[in-house]
N, CA, C and O atoms as a CHARMM CRD file, in Angstrom:
* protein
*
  344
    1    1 UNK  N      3.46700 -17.03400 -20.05300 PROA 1      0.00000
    2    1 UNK  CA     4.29300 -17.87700 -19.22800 PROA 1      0.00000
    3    1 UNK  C      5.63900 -17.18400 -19.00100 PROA 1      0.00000
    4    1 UNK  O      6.17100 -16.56400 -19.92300 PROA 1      0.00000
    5    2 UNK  N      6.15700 -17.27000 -17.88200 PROA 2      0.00000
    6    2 UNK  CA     7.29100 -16.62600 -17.44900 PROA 2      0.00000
    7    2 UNK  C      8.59700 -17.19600 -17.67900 PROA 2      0.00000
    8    2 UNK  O      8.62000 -18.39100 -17.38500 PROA 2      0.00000
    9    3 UNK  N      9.75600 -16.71400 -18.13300 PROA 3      0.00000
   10    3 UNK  CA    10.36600 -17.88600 -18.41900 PROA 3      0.00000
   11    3 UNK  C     11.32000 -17.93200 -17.19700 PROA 3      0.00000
   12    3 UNK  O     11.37800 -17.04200 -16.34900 PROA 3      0.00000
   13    4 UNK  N     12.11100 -19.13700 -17.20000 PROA 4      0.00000
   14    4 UNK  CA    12.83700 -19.67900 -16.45700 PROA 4      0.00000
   15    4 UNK  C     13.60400 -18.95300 -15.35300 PROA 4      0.00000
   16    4 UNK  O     13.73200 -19.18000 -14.15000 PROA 4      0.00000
   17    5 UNK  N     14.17100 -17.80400 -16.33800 PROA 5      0.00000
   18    5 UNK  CA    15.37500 -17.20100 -15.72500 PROA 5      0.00000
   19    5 UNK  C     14.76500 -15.51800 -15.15500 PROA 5      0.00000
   20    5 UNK  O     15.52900 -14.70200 -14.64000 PROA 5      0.00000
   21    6 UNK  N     13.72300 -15.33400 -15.31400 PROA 6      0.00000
   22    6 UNK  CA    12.37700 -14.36900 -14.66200 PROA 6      0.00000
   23    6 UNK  C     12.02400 -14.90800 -13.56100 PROA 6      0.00000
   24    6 UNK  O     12.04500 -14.17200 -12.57400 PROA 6      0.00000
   25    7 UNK  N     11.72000 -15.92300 -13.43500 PROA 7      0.00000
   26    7 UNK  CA    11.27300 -17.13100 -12.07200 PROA 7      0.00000
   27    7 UNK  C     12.60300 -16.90600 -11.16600 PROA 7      0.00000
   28    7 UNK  O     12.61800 -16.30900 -10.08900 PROA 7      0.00000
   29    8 UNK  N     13.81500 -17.55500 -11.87100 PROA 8      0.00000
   30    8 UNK  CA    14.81800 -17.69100 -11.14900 PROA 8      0.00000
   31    8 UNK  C     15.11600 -16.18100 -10.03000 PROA 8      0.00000
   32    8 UNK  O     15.35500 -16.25800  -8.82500 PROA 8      0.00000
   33    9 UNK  N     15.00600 -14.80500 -10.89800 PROA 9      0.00000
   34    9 UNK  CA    15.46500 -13.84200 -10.52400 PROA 9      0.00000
   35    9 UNK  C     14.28200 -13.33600  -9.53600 PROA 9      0.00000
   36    9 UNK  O     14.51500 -12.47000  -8.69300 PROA 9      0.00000
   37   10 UNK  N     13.09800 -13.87700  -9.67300 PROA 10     0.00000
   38   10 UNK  CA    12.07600 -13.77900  -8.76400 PROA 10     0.00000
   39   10 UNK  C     12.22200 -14.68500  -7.42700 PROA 10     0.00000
   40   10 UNK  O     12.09800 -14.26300  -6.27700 PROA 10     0.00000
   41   11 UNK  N     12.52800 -16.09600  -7.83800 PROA 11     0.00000
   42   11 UNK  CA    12.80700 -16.29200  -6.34300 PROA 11     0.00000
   43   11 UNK  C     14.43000 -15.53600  -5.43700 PROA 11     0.00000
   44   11 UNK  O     14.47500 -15.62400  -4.21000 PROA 11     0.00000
   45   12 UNK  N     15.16500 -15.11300  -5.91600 PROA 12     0.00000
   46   12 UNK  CA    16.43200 -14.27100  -5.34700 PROA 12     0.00000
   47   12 UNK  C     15.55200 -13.02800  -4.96800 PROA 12     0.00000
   48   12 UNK  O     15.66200 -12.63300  -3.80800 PROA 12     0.00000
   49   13 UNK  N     14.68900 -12.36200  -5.80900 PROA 13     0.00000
   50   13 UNK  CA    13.91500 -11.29000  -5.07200 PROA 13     0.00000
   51   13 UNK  C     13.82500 -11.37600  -3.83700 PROA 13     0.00000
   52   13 UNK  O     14.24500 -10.59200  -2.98600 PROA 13     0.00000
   53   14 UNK  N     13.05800 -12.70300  -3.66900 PROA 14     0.00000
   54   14 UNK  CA    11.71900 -12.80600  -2.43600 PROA 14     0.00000
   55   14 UNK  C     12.81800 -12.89300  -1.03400 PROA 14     0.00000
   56   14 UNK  O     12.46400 -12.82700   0.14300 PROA 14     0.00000
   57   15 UNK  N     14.06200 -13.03900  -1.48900 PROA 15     0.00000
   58   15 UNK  CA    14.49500 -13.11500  -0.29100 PROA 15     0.00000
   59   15 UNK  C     14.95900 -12.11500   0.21700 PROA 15     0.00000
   60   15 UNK  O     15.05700 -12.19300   1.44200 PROA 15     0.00000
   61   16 UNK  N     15.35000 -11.02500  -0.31400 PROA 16     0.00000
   62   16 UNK  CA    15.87100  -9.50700  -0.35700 PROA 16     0.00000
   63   16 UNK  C     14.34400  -8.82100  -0.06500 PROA 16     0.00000
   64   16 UNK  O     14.37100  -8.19400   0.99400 PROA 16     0.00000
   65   17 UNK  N     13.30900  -8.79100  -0.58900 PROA 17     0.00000
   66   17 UNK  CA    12.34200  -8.81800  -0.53500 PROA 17     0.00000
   67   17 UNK  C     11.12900  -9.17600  -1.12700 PROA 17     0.00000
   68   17 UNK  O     10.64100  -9.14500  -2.25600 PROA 17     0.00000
   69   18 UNK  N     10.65100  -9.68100   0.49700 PROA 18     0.00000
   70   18 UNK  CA     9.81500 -10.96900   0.30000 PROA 18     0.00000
   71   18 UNK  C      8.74300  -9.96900  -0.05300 PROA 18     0.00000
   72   18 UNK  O      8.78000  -8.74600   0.07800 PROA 18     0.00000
   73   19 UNK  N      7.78100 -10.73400  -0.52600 PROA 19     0.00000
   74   19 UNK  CA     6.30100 -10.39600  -0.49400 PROA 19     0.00000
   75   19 UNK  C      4.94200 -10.36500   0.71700 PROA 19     0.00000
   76   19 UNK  O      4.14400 -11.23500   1.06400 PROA 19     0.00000
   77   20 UNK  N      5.11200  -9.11800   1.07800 PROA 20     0.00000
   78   20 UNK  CA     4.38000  -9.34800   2.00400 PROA 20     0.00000
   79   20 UNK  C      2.49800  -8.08700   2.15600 PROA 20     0.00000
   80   20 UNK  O      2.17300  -6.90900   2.00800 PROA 20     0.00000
   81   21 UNK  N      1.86400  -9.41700   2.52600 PROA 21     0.00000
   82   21 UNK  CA     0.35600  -9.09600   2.11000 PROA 21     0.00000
   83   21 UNK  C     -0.44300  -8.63800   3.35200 PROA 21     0.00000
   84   21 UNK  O     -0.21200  -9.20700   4.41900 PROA 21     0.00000
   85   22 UNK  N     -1.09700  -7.93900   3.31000 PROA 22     0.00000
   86   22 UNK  CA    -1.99100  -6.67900   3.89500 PROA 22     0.00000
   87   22 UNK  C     -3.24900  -7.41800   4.51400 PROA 22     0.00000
   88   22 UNK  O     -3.63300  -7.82600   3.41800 PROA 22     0.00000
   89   23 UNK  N     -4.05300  -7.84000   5.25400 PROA 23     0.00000
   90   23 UNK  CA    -5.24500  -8.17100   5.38400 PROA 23     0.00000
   91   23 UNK  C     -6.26300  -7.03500   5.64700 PROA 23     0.00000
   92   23 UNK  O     -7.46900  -7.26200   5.54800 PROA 23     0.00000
   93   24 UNK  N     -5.71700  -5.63600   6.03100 PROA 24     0.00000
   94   24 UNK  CA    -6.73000  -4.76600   6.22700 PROA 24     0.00000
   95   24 UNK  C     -6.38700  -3.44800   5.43600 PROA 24     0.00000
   96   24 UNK  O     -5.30700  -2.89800   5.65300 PROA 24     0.00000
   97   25 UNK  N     -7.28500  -2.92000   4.51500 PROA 25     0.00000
   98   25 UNK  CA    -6.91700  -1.90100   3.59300 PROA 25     0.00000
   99   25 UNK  C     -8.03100  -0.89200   3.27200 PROA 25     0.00000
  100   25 UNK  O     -9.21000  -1.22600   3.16200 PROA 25     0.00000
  101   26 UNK  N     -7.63800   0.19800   3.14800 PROA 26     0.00000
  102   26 UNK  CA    -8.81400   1.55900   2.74700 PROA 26     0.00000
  103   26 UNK  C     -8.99700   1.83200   1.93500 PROA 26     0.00000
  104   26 UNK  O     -8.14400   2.47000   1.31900 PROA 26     0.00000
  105   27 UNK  N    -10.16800   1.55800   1.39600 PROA 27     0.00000
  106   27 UNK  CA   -10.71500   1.67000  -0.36300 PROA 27     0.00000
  107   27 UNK  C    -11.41500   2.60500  -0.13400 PROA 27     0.00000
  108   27 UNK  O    -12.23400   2.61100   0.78500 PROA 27     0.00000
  109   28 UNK  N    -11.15800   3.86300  -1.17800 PROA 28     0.00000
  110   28 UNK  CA   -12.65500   5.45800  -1.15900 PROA 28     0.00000
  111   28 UNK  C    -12.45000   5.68500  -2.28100 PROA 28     0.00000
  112   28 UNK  O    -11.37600   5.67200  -2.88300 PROA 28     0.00000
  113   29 UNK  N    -13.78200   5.97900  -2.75200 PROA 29     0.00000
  114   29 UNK  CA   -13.53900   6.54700  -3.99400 PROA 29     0.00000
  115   29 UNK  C    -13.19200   7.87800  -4.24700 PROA 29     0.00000
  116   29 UNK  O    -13.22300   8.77600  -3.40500 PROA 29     0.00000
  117   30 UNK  N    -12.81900   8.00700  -5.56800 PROA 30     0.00000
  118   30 UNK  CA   -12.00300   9.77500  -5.61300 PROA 30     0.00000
  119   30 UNK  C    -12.40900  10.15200  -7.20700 PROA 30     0.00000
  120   30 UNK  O    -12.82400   9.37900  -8.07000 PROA 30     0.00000
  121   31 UNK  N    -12.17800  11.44900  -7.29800 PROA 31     0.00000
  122   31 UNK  CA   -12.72100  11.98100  -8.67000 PROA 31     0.00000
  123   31 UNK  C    -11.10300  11.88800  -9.24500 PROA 31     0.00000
  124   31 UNK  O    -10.25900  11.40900  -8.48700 PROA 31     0.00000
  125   32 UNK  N    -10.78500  12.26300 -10.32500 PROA 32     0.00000
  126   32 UNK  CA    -9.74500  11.97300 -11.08200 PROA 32     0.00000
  127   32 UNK  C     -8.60200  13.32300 -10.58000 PROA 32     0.00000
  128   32 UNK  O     -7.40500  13.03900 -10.61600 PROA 32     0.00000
  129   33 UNK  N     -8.97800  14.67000 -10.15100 PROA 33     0.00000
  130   33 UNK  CA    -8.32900  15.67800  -9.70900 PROA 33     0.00000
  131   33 UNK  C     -7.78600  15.38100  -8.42900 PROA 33     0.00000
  132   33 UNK  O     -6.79200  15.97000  -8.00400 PROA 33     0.00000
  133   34 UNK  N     -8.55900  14.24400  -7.60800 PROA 34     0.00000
  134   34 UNK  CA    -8.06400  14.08800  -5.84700 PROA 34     0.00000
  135   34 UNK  C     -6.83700  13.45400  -6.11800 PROA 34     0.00000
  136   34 UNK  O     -6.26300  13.98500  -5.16700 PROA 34     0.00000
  137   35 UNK  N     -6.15600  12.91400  -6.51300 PROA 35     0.00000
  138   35 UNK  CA    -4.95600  12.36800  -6.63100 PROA 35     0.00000
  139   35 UNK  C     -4.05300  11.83200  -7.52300 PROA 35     0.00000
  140   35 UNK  O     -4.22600  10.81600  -8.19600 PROA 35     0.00000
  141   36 UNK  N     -3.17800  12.47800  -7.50800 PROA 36     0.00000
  142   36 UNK  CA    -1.94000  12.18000  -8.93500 PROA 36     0.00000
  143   36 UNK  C     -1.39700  11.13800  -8.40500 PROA 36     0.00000
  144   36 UNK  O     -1.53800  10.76700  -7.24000 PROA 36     0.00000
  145   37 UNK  N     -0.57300  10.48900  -9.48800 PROA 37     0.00000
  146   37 UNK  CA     0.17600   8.74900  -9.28400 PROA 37     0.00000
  147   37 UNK  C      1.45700   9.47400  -8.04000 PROA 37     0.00000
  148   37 UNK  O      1.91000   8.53300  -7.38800 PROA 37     0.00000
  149   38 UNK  N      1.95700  10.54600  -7.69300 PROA 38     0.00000
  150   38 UNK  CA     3.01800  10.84500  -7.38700 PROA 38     0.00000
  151   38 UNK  C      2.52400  11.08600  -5.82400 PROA 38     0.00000
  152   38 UNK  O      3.32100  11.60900  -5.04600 PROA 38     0.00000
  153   39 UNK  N      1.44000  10.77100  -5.45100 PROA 39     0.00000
  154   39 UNK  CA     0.78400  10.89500  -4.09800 PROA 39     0.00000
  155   39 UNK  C      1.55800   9.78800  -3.54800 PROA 39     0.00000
  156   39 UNK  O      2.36100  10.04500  -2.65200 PROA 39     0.00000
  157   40 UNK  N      1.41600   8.51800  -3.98800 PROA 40     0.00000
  158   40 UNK  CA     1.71900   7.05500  -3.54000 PROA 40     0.00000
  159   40 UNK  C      2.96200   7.75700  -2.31900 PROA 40     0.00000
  160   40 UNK  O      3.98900   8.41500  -2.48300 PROA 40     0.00000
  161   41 UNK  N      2.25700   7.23200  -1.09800 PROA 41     0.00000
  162   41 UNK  CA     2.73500   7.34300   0.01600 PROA 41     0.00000
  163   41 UNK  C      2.03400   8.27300   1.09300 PROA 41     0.00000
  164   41 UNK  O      2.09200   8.25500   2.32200 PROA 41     0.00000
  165   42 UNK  N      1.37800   9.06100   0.24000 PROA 42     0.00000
  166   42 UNK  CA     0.97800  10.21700   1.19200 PROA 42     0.00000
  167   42 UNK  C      0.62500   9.80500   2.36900 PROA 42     0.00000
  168   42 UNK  O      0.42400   8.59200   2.31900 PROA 42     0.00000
  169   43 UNK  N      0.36300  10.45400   3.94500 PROA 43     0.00000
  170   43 UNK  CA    -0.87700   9.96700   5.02300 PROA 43     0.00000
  171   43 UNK  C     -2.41000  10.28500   4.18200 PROA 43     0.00000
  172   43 UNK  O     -2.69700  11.24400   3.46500 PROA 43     0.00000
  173   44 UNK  N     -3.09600   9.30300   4.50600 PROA 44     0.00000
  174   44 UNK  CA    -4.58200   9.75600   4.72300 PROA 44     0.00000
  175   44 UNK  C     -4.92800   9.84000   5.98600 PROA 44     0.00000
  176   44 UNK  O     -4.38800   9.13600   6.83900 PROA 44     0.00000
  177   45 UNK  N     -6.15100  10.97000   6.34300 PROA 45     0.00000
  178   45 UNK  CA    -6.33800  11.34700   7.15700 PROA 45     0.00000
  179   45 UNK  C     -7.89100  11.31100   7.42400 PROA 45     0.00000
  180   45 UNK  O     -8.33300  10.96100   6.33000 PROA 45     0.00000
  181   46 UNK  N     -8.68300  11.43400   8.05100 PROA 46     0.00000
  182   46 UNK  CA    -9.76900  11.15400   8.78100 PROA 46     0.00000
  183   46 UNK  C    -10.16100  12.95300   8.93900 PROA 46     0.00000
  184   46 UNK  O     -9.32600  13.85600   8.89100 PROA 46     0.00000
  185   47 UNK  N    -11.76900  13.12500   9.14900 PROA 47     0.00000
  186   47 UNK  CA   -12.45200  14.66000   8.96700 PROA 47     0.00000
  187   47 UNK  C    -11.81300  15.28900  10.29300 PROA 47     0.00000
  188   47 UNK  O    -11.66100  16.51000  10.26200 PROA 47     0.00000
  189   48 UNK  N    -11.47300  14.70700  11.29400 PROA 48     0.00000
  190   48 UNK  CA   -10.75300  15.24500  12.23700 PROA 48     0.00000
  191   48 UNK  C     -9.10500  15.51300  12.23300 PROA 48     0.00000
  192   48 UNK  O     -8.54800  16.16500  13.11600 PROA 48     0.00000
  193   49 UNK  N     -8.53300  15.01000  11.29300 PROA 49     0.00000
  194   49 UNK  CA    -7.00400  14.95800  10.85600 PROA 49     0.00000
  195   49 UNK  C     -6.57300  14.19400  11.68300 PROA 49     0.00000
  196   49 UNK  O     -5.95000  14.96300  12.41500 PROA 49     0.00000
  197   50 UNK  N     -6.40200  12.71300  12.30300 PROA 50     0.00000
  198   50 UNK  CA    -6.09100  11.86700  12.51700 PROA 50     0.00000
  199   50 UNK  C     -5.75300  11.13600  11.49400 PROA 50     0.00000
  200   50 UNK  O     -6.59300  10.88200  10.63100 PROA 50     0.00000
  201   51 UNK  N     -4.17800  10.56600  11.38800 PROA 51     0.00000
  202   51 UNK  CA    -3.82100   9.67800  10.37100 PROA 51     0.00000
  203   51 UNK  C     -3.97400   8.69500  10.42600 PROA 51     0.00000
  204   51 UNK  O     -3.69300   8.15800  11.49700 PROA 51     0.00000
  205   52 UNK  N     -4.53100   7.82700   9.27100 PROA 52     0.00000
  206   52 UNK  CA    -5.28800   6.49200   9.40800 PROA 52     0.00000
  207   52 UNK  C     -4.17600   5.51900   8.88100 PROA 52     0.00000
  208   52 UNK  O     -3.81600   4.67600   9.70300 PROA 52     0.00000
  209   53 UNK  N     -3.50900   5.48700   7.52800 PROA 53     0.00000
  210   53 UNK  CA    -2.89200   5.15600   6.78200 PROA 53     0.00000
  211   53 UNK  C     -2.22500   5.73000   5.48600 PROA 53     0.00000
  212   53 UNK  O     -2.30000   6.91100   5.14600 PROA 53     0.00000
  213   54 UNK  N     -1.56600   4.74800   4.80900 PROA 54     0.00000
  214   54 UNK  CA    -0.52300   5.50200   3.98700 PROA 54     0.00000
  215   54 UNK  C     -0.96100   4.63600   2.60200 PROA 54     0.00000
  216   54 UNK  O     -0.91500   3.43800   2.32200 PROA 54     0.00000
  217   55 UNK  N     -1.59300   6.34500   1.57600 PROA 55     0.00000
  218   55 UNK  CA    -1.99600   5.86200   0.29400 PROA 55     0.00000
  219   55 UNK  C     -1.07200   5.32200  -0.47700 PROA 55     0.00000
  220   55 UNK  O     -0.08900   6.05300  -0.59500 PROA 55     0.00000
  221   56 UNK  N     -0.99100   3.99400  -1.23400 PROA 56     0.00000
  222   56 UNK  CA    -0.40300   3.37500  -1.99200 PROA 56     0.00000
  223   56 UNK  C     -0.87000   2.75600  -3.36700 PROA 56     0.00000
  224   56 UNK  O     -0.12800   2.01500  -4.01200 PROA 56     0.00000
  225   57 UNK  N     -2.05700   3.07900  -3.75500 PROA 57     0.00000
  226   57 UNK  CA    -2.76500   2.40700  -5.03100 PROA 57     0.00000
  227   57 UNK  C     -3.79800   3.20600  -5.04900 PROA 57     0.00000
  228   57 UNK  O     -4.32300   3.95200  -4.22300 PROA 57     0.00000
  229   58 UNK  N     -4.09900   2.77400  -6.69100 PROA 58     0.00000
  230   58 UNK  CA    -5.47600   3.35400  -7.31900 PROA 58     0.00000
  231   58 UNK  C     -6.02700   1.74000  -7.91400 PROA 58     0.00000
  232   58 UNK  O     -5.46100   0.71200  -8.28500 PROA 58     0.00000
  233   59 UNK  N     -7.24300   2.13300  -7.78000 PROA 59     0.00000
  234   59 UNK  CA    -8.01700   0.65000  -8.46700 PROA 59     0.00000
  235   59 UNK  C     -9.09700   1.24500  -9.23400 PROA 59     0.00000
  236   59 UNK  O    -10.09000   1.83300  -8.80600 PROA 59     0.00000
  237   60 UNK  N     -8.69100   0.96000 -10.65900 PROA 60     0.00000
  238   60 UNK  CA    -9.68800   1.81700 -11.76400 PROA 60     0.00000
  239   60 UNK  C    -10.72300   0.80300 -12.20000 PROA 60     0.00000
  240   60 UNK  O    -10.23100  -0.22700 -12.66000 PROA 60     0.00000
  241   61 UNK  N    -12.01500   0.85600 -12.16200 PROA 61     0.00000
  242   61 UNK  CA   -13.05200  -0.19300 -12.71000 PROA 61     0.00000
  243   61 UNK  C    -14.02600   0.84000 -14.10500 PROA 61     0.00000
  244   61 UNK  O    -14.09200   2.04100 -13.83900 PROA 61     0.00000
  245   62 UNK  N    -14.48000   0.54900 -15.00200 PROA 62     0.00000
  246   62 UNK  CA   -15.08800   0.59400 -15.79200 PROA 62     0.00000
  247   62 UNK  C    -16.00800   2.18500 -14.90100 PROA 62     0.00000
  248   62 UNK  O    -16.41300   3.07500 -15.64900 PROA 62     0.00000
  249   63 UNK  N    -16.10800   2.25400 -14.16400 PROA 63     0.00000
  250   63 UNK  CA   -17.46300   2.91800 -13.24400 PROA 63     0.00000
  251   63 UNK  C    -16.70700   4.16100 -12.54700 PROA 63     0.00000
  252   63 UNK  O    -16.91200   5.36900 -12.66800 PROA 63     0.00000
  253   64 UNK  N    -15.81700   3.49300 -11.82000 PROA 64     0.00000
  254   64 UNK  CA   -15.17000   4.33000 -10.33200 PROA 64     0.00000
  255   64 UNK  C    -13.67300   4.34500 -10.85200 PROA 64     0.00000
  256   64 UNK  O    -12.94700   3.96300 -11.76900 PROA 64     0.00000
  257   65 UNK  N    -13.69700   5.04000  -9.65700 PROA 65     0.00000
  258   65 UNK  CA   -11.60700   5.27600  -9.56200 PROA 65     0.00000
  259   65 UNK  C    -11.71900   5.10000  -7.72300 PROA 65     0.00000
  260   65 UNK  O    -12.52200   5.81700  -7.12800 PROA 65     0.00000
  261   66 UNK  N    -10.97600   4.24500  -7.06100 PROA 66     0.00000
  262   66 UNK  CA   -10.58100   4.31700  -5.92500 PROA 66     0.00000
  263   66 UNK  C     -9.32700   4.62100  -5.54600 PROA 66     0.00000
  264   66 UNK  O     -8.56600   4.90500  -6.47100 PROA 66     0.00000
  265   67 UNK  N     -8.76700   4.65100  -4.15300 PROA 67     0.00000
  266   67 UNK  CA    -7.64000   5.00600  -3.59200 PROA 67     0.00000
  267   67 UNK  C     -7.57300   4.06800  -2.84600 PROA 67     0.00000
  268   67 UNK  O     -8.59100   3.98200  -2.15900 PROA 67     0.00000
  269   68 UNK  N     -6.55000   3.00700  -2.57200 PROA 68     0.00000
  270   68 UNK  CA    -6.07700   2.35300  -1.71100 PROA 68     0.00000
  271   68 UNK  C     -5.46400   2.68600  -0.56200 PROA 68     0.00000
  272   68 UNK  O     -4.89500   3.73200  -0.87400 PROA 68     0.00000
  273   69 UNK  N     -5.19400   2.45800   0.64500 PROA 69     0.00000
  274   69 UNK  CA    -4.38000   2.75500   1.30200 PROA 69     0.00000
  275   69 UNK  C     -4.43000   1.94300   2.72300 PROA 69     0.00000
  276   69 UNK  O     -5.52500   1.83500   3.27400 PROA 69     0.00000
  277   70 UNK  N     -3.16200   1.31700   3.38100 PROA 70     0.00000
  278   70 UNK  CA    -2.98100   0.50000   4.43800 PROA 70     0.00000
  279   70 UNK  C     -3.01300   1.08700   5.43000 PROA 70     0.00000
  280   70 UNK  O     -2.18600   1.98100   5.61000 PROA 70     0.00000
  281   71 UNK  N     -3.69800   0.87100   6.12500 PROA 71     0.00000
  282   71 UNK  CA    -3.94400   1.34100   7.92800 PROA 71     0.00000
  283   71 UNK  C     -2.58600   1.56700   8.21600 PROA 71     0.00000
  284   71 UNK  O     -1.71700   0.81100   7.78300 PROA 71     0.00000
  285   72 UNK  N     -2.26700   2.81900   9.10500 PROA 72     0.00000
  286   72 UNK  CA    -0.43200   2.14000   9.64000 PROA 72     0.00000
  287   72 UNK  C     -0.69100   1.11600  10.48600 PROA 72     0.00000
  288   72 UNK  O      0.18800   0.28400  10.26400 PROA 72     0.00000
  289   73 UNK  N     -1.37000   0.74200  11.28300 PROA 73     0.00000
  290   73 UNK  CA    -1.18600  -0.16000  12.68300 PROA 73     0.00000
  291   73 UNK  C     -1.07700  -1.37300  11.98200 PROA 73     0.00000
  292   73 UNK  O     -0.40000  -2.28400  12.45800 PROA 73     0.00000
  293   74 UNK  N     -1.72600  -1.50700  10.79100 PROA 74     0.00000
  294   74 UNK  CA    -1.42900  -2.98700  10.20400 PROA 74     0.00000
  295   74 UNK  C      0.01300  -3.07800   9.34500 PROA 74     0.00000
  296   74 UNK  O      0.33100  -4.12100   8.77300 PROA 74     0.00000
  297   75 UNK  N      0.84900  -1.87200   9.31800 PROA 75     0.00000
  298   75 UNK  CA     1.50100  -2.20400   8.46800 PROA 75     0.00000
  299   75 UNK  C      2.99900  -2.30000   9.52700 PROA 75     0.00000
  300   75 UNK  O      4.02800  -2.94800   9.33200 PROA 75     0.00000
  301   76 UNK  N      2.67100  -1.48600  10.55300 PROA 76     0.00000
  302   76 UNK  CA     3.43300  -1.55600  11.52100 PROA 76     0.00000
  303   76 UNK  C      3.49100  -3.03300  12.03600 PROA 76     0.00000
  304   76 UNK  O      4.55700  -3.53600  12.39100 PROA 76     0.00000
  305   77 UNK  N      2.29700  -3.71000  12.06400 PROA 77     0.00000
  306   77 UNK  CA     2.46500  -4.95900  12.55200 PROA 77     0.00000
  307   77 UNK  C      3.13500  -5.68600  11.98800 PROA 77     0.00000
  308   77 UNK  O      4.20800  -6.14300  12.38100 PROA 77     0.00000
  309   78 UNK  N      2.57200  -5.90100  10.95000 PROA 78     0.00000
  310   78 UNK  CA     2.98400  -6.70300   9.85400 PROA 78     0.00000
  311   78 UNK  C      4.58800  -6.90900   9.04600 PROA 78     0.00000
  312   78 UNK  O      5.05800  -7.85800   8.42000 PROA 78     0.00000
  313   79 UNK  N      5.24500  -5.28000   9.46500 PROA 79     0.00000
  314   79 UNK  CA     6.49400  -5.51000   9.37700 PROA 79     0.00000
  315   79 UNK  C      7.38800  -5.75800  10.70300 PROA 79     0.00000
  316   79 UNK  O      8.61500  -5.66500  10.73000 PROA 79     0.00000
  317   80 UNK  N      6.70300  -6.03200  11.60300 PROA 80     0.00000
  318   80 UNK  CA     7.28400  -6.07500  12.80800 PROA 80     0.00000
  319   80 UNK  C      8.33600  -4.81100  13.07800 PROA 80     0.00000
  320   80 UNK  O      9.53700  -4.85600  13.34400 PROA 80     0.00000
  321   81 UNK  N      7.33000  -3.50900  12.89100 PROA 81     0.00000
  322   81 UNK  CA     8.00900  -2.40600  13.62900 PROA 81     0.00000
  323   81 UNK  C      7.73900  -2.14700  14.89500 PROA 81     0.00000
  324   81 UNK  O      6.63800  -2.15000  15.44700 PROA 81     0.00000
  325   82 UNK  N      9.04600  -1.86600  15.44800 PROA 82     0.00000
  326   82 UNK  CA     8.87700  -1.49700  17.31700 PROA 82     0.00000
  327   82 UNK  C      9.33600  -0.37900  17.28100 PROA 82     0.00000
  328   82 UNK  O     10.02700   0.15700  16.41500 PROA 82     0.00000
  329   83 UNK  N      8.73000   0.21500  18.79200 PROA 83     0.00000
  330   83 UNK  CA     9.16700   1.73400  19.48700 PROA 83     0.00000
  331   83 UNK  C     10.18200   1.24300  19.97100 PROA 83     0.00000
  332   83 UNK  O     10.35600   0.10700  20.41100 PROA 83     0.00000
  333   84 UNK  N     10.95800   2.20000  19.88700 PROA 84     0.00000
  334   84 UNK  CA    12.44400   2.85500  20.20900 PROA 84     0.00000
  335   84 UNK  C     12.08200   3.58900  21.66800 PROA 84     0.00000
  336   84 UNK  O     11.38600   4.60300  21.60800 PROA 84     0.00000
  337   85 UNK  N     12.48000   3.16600  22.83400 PROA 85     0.00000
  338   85 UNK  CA    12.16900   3.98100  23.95100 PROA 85     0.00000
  339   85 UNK  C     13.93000   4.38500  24.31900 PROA 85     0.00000
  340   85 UNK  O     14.95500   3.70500  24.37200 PROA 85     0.00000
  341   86 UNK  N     13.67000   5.60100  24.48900 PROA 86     0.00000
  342   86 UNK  CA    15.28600   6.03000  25.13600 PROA 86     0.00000
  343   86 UNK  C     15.11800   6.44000  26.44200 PROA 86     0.00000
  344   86 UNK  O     16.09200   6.79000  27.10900 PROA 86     0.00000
């Protein structure tokens, strides 16, 4: 249980920054050499080198090791980023 004043400093977070959730995300699996914790951010890229999204997590299960990573177009949306036209 969290106490009071953890809560408290959590809701002052959310307003500085809020929490905000992903509906579309890229799960692959990887051997333990494909990626160090210090990747978090990298582009992933597609067999043609088209960038798909930007790695941000590992999800370790008993079995596998995956790589997370958010599409940009969803993340662009989602933070409501716009082009800059000059």
């Amino acid at each position: 249980m969290k106490s009071p004043l953890i809560q408290e400093i959590d809701k002052k977070c959310q307003k500085c920054y809020p929490t905000v959730w992903f509906d579309q995300q890229l799960v692959f699996k990887f051997n333990c050499e494909d990626f160090e914790p210090e990747d978090s951010g990298a582009s992933v890229a597609d067999k043609k080198g088209r960038a798909l999204g930007i790695l941000h997590a590992a999800w370790v299960t008993e079995n596998f090791r995956y790589a997370i990573a958010s599409l940009y177009f969803a993340v662009f949306e989602t933070l409501d980023v716009v082009e800059i036209m000059e």
